[in-house]
C-alpha positions in Angstrom: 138.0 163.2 66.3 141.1 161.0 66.3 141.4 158.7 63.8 143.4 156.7 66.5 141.7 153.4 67.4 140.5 153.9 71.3 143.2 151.3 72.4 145.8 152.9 71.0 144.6 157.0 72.4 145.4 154.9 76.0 148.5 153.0 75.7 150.7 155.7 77.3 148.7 156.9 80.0 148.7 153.0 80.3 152.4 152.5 80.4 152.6 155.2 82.9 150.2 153.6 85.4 151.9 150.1 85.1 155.0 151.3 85.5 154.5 153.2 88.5 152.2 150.7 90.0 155.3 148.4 91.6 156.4 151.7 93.7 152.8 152.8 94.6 152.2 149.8 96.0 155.5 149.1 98.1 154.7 152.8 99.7 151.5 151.8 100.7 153.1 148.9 102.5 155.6 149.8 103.4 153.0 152.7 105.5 151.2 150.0 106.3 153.6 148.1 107.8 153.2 145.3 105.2 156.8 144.1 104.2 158.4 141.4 105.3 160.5 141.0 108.5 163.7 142.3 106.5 162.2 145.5 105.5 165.2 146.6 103.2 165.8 143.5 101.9 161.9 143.4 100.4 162.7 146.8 99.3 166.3 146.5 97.3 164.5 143.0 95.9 161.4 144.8 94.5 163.0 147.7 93.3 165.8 145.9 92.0 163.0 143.5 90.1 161.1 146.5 88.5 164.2 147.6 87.1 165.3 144.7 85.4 161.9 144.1 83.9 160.8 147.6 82.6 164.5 147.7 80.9 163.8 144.5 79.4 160.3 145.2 78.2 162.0 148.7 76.8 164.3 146.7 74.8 161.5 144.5 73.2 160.2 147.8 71.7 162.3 147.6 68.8 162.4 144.3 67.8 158.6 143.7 68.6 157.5 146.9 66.5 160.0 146.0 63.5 158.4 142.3 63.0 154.9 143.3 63.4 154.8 146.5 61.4 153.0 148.7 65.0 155.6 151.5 65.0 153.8 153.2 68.1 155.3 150.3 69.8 158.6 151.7 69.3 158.0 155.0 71.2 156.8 153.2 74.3 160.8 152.7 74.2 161.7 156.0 76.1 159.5 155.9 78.8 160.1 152.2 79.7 163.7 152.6 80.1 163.3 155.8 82.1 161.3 154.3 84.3 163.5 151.5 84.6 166.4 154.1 85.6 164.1 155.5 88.0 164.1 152.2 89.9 167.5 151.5 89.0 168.0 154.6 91.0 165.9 153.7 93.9 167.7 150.6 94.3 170.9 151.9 94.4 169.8 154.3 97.2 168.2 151.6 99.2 171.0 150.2 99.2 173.8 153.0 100.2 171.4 155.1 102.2 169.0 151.9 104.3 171.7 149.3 103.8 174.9 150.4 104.3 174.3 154.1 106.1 176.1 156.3 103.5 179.3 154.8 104.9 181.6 155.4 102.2 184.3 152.4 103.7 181.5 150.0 104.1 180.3 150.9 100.5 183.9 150.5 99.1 184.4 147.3 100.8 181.0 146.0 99.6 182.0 146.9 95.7 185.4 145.3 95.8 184.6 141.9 97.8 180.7 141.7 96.2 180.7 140.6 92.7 177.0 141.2 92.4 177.3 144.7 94.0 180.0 145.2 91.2 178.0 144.3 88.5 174.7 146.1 89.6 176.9 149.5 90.3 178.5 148.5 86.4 175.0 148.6 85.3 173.7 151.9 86.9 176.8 153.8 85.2 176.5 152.6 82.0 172.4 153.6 82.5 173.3 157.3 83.6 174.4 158.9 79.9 171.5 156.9 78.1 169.2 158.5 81.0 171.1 162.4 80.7 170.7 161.4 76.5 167.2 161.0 76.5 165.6 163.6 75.0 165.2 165.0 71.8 167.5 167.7 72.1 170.3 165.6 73.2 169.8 162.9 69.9 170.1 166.0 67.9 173.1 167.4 69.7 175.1 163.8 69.1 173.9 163.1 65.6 175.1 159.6 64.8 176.9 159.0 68.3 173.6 158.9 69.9 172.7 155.5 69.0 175.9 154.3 69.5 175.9 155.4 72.6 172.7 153.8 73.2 174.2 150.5 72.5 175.3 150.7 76.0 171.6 149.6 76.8 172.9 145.7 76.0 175.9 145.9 78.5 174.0 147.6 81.3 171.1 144.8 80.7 173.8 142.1 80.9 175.9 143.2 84.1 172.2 143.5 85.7 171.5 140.0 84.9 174.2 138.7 86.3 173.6 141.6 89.4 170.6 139.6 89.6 171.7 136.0 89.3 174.2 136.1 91.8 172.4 137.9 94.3 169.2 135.7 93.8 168.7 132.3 95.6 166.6 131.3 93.4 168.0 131.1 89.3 165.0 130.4 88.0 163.9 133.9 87.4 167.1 135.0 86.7 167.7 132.5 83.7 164.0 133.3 82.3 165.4 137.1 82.3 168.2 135.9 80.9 166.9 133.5 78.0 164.5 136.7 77.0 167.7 139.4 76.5 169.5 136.2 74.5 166.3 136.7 72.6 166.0 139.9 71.9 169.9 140.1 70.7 169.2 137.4 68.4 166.6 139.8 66.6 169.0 142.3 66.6 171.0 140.3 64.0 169.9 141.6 60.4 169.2 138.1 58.2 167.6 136.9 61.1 164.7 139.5 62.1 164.3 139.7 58.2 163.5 136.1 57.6 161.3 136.3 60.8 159.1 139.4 59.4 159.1 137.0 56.1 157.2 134.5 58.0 
């Protein structure tokens, strides 16, 4: 028998079903003919969403398991943010193949008169290497460059914020997105997360 408590034998099959519950249930709608008048729209919004909050959860791993001492929490990390590129990804081909058509001049246009289409496309690229430097093998191969280069996580989180904030209408949940990454940098600050674990 495990010596596992029962919550903790279920967390990751756990993570997996939460994570992929956004996308199961915009393909059952959208089957069912369940979105909202502007189709693509509903879907570069959703998609776009689920992004932003499974990188953000993925970057409360950290911080969350060094002030409370649960070091599983800290490999719920990798599959968070890989699920977040997996949206990330869907998003992005919402909108070049639904939105724009694959039409590389509309595109173009788009990214150099669309600030928010800018920073969401910043965001994606500085996603890819930390996505192709996932595994094991690769942490191994890079040695001490592979967590700087996963430093890029902050920048990408950043330029999809504001990705976010200026395509969204509404700033409230942008601004709450926002507040929580100010957060979680603050913890990455040494003095700081050590007088928190302290208290």
């Amino acid at each position: 028998m495990s010596s596992l408590p029962v919550y903790r034998r279920y967390i990751p099959v756990s993570i997996h079903l939460v994570a992929l519950f956004p996308l199961l249930l915009l393909l059952i709608e959208s089957l069912l003919g369940r979105l909202s008048v502007n189709p693509i729209q509903d879907l570069t919004l959703r998609t776009g969403q689920a992004a932003l909050m499974l990188l953000l959860l993925s970057l409360s791993c950290t911080p969350l398991g060094r002030l409370t001492g649960w070091t599983w929490v800290v490999a719920l990390r990798k599959p968070l943010g890989l699920y977040s590129f997996l949206y990330v990804s869907l998003h992005l081909l919402v909108f070049v193949g639904l939105d724009y058509g694959l039409d590389g001049v509309l595109i173009g246009q788009a990214i150099a008169e669309k600030r928010y289409v800018l920073a969401g496309l910043v965001s994606f690229l500085l996603l890819v290497p930390l996505a192709a430097t996932s595994t094991r093998g690769a942490q191994r191969r890079l040695g001490r460059w592979w967590r700087r280069l996963h430093w890029l996580v902050y920048p990408a989180a950043i330029a999809a914020l504001l990705h976010f904030l200026w395509l969204s209408k509404l700033a409230r949940t942008p601004l709450l997105a926002g507040a929580l990454l100010l957060v979680l940098l603050l913890l990455r600050i040494p003095w700081l997360r050590q007088r928190l674990r302290r208290r």
